[in-house]
C-alpha positions in Angstrom: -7.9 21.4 9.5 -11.2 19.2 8.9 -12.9 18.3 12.2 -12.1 14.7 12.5 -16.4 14.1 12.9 -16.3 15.2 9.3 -14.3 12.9 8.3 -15.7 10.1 10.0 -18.8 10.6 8.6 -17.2 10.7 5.7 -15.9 7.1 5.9 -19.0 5.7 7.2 -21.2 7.3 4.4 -22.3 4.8 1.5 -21.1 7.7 -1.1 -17.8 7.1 -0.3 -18.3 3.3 -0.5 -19.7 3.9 -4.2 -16.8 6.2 -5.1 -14.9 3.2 -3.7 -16.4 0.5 -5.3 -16.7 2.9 -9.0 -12.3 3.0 -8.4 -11.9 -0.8 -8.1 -14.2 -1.2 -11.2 -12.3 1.0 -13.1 -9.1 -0.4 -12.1 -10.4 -4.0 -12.9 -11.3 -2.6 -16.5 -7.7 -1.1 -16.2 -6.1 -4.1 -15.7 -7.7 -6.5 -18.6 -6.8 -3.5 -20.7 -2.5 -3.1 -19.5 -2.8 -7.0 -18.9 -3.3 -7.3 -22.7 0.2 -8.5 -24.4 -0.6 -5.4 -26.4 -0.8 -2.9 -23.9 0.9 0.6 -25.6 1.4 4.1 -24.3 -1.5 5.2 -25.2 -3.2 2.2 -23.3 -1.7 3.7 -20.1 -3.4 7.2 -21.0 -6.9 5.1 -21.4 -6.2 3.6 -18.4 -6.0 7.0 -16.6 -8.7 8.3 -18.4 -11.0 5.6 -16.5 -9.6 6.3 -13.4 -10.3 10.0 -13.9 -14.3 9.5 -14.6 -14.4 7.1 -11.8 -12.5 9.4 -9.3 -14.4 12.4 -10.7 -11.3 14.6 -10.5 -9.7 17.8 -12.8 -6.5 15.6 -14.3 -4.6 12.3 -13.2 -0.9 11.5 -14.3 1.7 9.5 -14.1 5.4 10.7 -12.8 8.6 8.4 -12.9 11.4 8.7 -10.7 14.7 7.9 -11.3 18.3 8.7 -10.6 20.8 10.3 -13.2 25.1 8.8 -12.3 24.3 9.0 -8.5 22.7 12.6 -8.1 19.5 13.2 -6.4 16.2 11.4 -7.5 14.6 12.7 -10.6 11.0 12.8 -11.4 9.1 13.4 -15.0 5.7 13.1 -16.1 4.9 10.3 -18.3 1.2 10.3 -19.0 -1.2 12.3 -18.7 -5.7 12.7 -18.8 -7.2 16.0 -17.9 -11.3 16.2 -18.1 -12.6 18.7 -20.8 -12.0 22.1 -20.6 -8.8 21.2 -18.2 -5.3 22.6 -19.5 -2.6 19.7 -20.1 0.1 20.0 -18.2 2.1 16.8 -19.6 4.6 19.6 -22.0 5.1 21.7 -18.7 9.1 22.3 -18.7 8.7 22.4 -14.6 7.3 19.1 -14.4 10.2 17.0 -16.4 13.4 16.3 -14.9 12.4 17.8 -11.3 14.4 17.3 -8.3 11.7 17.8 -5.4 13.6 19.6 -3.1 14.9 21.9 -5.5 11.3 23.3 -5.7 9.8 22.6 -2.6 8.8 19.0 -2.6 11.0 17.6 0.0 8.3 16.6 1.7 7.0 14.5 -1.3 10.0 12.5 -1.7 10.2 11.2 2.3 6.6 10.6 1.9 6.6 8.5 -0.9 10.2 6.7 -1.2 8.5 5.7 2.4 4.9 4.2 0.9 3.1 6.8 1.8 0.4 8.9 0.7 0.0 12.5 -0.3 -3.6 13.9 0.1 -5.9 16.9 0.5 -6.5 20.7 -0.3 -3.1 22.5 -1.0 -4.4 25.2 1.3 -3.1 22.5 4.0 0.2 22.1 2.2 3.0 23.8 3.5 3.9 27.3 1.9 6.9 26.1 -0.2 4.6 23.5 -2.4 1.9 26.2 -3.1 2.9 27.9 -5.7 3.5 25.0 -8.6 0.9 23.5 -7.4 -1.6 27.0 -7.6 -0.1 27.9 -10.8 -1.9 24.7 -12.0 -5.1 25.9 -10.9 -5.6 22.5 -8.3 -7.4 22.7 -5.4 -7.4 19.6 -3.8 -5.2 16.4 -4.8 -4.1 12.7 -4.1 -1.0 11.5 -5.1 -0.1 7.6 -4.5 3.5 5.7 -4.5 3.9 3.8 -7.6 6.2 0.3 -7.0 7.7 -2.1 -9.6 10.4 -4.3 -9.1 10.1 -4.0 -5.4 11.1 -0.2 -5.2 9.8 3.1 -6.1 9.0 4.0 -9.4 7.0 6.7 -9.4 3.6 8.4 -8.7 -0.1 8.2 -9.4 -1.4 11.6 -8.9 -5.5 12.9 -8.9 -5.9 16.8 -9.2 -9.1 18.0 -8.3 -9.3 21.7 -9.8 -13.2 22.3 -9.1 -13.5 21.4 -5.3 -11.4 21.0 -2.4 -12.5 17.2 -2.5 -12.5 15.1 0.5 -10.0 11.6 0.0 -11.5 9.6 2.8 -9.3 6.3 3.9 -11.8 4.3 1.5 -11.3 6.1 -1.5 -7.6 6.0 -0.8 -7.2 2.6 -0.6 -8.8 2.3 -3.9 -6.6 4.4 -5.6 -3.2 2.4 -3.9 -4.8 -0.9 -5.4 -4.8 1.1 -8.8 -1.0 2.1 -8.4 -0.5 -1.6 -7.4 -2.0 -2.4 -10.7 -0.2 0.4 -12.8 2.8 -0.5 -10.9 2.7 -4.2 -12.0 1.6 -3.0 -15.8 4.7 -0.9 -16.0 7.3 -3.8 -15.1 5.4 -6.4 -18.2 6.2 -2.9 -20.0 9.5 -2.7 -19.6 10.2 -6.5 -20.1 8.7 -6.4 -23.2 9.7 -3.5 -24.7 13.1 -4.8 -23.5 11.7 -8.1 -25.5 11.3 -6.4 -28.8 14.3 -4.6 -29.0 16.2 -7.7 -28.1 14.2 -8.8 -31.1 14.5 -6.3 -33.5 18.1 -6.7 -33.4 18.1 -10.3 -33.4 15.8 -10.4 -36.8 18.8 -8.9 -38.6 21.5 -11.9 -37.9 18.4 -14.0 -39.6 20.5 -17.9 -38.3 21.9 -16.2 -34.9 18.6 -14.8 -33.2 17.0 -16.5 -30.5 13.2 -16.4 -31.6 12.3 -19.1 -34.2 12.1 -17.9 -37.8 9.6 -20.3 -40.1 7.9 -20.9 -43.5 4.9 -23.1 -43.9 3.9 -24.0 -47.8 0.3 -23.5 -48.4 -0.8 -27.0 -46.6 0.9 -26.0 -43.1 4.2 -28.1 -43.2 7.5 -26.3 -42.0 9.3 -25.7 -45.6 12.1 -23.2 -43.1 13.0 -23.8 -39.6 16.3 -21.4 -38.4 18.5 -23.1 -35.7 16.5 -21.2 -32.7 13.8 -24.0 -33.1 16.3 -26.7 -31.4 16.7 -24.2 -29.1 13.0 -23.4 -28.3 11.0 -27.1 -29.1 13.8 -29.4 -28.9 13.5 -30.8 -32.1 16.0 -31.1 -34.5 15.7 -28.9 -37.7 15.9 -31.7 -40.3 13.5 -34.2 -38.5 10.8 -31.0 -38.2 10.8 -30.2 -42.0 8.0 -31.6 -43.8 5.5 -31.8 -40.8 3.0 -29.9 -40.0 2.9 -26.9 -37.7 0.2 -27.9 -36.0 1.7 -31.5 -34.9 3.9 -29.9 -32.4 1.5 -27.5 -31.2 -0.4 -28.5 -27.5 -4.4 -29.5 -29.1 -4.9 -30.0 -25.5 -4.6 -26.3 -24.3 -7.2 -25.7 -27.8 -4.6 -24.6 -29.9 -6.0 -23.7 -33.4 -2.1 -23.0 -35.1 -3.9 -25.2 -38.4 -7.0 -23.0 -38.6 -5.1 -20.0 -38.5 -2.6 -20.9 -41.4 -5.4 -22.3 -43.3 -7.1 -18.5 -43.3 -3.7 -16.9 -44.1 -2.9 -19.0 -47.1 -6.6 -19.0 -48.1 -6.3 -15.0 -48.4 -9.0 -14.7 -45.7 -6.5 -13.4 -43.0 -3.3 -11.1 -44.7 -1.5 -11.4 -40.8 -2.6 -12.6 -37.4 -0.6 -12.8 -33.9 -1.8 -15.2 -31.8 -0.6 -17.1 -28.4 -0.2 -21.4 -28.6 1.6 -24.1 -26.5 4.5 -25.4 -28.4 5.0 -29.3 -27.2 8.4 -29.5 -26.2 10.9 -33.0 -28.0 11.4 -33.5 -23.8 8.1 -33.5 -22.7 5.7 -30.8 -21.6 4.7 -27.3 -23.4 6.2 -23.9 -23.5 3.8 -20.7 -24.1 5.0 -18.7 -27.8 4.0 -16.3 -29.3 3.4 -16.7 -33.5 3.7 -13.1 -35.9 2.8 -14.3 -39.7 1.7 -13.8 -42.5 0.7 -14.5 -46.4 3.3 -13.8 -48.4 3.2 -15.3 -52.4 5.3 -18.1 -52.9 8.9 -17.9 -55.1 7.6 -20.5 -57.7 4.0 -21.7 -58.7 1.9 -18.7 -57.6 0.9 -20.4 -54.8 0.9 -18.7 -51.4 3.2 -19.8 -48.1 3.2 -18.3 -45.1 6.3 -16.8 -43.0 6.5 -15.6 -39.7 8.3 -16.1 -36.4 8.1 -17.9 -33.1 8.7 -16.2 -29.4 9.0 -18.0 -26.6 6.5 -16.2 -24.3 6.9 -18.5 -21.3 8.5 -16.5 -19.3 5.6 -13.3 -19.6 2.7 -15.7 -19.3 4.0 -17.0 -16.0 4.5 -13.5 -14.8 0.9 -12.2 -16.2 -0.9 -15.5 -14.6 1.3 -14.8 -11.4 0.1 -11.2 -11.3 -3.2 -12.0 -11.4 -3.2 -14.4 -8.7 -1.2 -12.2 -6.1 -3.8 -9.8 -7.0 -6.1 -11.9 -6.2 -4.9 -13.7 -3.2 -3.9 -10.0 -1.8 -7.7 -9.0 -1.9 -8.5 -12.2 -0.8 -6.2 -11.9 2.1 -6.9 -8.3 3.4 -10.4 -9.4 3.0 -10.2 -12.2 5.4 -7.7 -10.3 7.8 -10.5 -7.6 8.3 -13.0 -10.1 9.0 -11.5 -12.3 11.1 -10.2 -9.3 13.3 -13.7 -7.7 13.1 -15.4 -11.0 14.5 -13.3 -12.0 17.0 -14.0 -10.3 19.8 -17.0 -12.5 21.4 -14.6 -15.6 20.7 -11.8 -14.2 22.5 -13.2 -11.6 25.2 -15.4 -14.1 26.6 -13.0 -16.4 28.0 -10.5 -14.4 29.0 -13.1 -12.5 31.3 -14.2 -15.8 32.6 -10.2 -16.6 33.9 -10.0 -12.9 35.1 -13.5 -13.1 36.9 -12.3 -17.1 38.7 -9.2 -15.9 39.7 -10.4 -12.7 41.3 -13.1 -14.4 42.8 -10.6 -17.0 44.4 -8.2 -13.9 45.4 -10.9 -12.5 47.5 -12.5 -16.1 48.7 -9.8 -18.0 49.0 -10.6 -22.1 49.5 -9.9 -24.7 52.2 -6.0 -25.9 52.2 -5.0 -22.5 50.5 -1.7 -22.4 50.7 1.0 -19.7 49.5 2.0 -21.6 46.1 -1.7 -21.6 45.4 -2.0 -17.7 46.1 0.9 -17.5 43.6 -0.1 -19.2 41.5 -3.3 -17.6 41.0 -1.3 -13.9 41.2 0.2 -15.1 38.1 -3.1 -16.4 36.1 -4.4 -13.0 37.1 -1.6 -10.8 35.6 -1.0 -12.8 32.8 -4.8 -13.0 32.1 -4.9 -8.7 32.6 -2.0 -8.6 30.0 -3.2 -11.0 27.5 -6.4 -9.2 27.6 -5.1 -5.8 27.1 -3.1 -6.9 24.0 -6.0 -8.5 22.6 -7.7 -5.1 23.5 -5.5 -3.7 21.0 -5.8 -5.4 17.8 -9.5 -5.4 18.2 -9.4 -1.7 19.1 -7.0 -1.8 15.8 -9.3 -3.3 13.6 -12.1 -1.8 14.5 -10.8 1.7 13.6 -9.1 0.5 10.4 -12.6 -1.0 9.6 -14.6 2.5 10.6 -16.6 0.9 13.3 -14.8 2.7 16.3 -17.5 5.7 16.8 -15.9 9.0 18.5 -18.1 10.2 21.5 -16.1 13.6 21.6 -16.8 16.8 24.4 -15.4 19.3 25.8 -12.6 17.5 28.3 -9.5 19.6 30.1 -6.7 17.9 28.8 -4.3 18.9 31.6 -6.7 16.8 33.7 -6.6 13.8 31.2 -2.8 13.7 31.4 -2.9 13.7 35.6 -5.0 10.9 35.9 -3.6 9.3 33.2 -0.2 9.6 35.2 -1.8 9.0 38.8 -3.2 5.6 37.0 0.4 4.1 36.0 1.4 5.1 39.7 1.9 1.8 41.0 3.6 0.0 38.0 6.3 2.8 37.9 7.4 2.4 41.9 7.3 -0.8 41.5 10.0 -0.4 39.0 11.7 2.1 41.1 10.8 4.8 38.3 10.0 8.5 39.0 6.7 9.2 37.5 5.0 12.7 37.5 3.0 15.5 35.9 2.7 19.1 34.9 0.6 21.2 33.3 0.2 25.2 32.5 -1.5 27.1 34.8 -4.8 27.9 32.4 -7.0 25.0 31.4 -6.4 23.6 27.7 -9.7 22.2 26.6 -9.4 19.8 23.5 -13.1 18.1 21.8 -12.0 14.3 22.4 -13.2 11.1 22.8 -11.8 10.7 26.5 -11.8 6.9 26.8 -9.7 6.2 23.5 -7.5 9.9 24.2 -6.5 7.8 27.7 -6.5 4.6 26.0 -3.8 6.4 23.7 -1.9 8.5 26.6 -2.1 4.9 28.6 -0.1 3.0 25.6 2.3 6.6 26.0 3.4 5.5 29.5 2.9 2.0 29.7 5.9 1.8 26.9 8.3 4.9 28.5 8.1 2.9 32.0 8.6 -0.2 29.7 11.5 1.1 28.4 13.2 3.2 31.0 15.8 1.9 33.6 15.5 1.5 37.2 16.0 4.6 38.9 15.0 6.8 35.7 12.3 9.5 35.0 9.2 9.3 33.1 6.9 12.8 33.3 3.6 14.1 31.7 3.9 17.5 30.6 0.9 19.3 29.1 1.4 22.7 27.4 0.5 25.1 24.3 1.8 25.0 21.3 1.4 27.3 18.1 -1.3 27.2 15.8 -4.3 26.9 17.8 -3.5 23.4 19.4 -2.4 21.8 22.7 -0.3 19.2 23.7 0.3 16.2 26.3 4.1 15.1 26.0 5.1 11.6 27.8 9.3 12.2 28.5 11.3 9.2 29.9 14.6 9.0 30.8 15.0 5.5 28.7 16.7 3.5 26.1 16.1 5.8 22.9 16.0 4.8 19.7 18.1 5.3 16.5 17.4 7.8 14.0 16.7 5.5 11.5 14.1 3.6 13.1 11.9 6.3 14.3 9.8 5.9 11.0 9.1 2.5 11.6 7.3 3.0 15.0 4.0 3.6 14.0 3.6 0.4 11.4 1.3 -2.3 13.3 2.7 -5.3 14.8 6.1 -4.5 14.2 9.0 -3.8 16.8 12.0 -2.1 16.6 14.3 -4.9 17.4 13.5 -8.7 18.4 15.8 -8.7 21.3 13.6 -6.3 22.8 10.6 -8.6 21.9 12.0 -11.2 23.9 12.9 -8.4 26.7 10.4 -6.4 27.0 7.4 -8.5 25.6 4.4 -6.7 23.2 2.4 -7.4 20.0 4.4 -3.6 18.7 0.5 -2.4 18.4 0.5 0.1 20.9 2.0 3.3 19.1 -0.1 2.2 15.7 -2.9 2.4 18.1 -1.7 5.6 19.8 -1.4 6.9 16.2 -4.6 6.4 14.6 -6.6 7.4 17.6 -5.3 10.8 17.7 -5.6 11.0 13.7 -9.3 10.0 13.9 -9.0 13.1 16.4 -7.1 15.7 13.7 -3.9 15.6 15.1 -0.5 14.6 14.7 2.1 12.5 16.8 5.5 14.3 17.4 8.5 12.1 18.5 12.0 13.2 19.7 14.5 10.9 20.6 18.2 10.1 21.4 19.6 6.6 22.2 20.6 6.4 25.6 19.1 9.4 26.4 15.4 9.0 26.4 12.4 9.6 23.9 9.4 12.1 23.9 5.9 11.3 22.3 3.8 14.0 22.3 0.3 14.2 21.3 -1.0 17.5 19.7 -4.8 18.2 19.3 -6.5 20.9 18.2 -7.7 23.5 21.5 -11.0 25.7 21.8 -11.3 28.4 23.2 -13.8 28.5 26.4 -16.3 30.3 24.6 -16.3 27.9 21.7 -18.4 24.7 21.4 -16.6 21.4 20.3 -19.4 21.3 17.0 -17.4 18.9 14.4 -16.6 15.9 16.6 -20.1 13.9 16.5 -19.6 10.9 15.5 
């Protein structure tokens, strides 16, 4: 496990912000490219190839998922890009048609059907994922959830066969807006391969297809019109032939429909696709796309043109509407992270001036003090105190999603952390009529920790199990060994539980489990998300067990040294 001082300087280091900014690059190359209304197969394997030089990595792919008449989820590889002198693995039996769990992967298919990310050196992996994985020669790897159509699709997967390469929270990030991007691309693929063999079909029954089917003589009037045109402009067949093309074709939107003929019939241009804004007989303008070319006429000698008309209305509100959510999602987490990162003066300030008053007039009193005015002041001070700490947290948040929180880590006994931490939340639990205590093993467990955010974290612990357990109940802090080399502080309460399903959920910010324990219990649901990433930026893990009506266990686990061992890795 990397000392999590590693990988903080990692974050903070402006060679990860290049490698950063090199991905979203690449990806905004990648998108003008599977933007294009031409975008192939082979345009996906381009587009990984410029993910590859950007990411520096071994081989990036592509796998699909999919389910087969209701059996377990499938996955294939699609595409493929490997670096030179890196053996394809796209015609590897093993990696087409897999189901996961059948070979080890089980833990890939939780992770991503959830949205989550796969990342690291497979020396971390666990044992059953190993040996696929080492067979193709990787060292470290990334792999990213692919959505489309609101749901999983697939994966976007970096193999790093050189290095065991570091995937800080930066670099990760840029590779999800990549997936987003890939994920988008692959939905306009499959409408418009969808499109054209709707249309393929349709070109056969000549009257009865739904795209337009025209001839223009050599001057660019209509000379054949097939009944789809009513359909598609409005205009009626008859009242259309003998007029130009280029009348019912937007000029505002610089539509050049009469250039364009004039080349084909001229001989300069054999074909040419190109997009225009038919003007509709009702009013307005629909986008189409026009396939023709010059073909030699049946009489004269002269030259007409032929072609067809699609309505492409439908794509070019979905490419124009995935270019602005892509914008106005960058736009947004931009603004998000600044507006959190900057609020602190704004929102501190006062709320230390009411705390400071209102203690001040606690201890002072005034003249005419009565009891309603103590009470009243009892409640600005509590309410202020809670307020504060909530605000507290989504700074605290922010800051860490941001990399600004630095770790001050030493040496601390965490058997000593979890008693104080328990003798601090005292008070709150007899005054709920709550049993609160602590134990610990008999030799000292010494963890390398910043000990302000690790009882900032083990504070959130109990502040929710005495939130959420009963009058008369239990809540306990146990601290113990556990296998592996790492110790661990367990908060137990006798409380409400919660349901299987919803254990996944906990950790997501500003989210709680249920709204009528909102409205019960009160919270901004950022205190676990908090809890979690503090002991992440830490290296270690949070462990939950829990049964409704019975009670719940979070338990922190952190890596131990020994006595003789310094805490080297943990400097910010």
């Amino acid at each position: 496990m990397r000392a999590s001082g590693d990988v903080l300087s990692a974050v903070t280091d402006p060679a990860v912000q290049l490698r950063r900014e090199r991905l979203l690059a690449a990806t905004a190359r990648m998108a003008e490219g599977l933007l294009d209304f031409r975008a192939t197969d082979e345009s996906f394997s381009g587009a990984l190839g410029l993910l590859g030089d950007a990411a520096g990595v071994s081989r990036v792919y592509v796998f699909e998922s999919y389910r087969v008449s209701g059996t377990a989820r499938r996955w294939s590889q699609r595409h493929e890009w490997c670096a030179r002198g890196v053996s394809p693995q796209i015609r590897n039996p093993e990696l087409q048609h897999m189901d996961l769990s059948d070979a080890g992967f089980s833990r890939w298919d939780r992770e991503l059907a959830a949205g989550r990310t796969i990342a690291g050196p497979i020396r971390d992996f666990p044992e059953s994922e190993r040996a696929l994985l080492a067979q193709q020669r990787i060292r470290s790897l990334v792999a990213v959830p692919i959505e489309a159509h609101g749901a999983l699709w697939g994966l976007l997967g970096f193999d790093d066969c050189v290095s065991e390469q570091v995937w800080p929270e930066p670099v990760v990030e840029g590779l999800r807006v990549a997936a987003r991007v890939l994920g988008a691309a692959y939905e306009r693929l499959a409408h418009r391969l969808h499109r054209d063999r709707q249309l393929q079909e349709e070109l056969s029954l000549l009257n009865g297809v739904r795209e337009v089917i025209f001839r223009t003589n050599a001057v660019g009037q209509w000379t054949y019109l097939n009944p789809a045109w009513r359909e598609m402009s409005g205009w009626g067949v008859e009242e259309s032939l003998g007029r130009t093309a280029a009348e019912f074709m937007d000029s505002d939107a610089g539509d050049d429909t009469a250039a364009l003929l004039a080349r084909l019939v001229s001989g300069e241009l054999d074909g040419m696709r190109w997009e225009a804004r038919l003007r509709l007989a009702s009013g307005g303008a629909r986008w189409c796309l026009l396939n023709a070319r010059r073909v030699r006429g049946p009489d004269d000698g002269t030259f007409e043109v032929v072609g067809t008309m699609i309505d492409l209305d439908e794509v070019k509100r979905d490419q124009i509407a995935l270019i602005a959510a892509k914008r106005e999602a960058e736009t947004a987490d931009r603004a998000k992270s600044e507006f959190l990162s900057t609020m602190s003066h704004e929102l501190r300030t006062p709320l230390n001036a009411v705390i400071g008053l209102s203690e001040s007039l606690l201890e002072d009193g005034a003249d005419g003090d009565s009891e309603r005015l103590r009470k009243y002041l009892e409640i600005i001070h509590r309410s202020g105190r809670q307020l504060l700490s909530q605000i507290n947290d989504v700074l605290d948040l922010a800051r860490i999603e941001a990399g600004q929180i630095r770790l001050i880590s030493a040496p601390i006994d965490l058997g000593a952390v979890g008693s104080v931490s328990a003798e601090a939340h005292q008070r709150v639990a007899r005054a709920r009529g709550i049993t609160l205590s602590s134990r610990r093993v008999d030799r000292t467990l010494r963890v390398a920790a910043d000990e302000r955010l690790l009882r900032q974290a083990l504070g959130n612990l109990l502040s929710n199990a005495i939130k959420f357990t009963p009058e008369g109940g239990t809540v306990a802090v146990e601290v113990d060994e556990c296998p592996g080399g790492m110790a661990r502080v367990t908060v137990r309460d006798s409380g409400i539980g919660i349901p299987p399903e919803k254990v996944g959920l906990l950790f997501r910010p500003f989210l709680q489990l249920d709204s009528s324990l909102t409205r019960k219990f009160g919270g901004t649901g950022l205190g676990l998300s908090l809890v979690d990433r503090i002991v992440r930026m830490h290296g270690g893990r949070v462990e939950v067990e829990s049964e409704v009506g019975r009670g719940s266990a979070f338990s922190v686990i952190l890596p131990r040294i020994e006595e003789h061992r310094p805490a080297a890795g943990f400097s910010p």
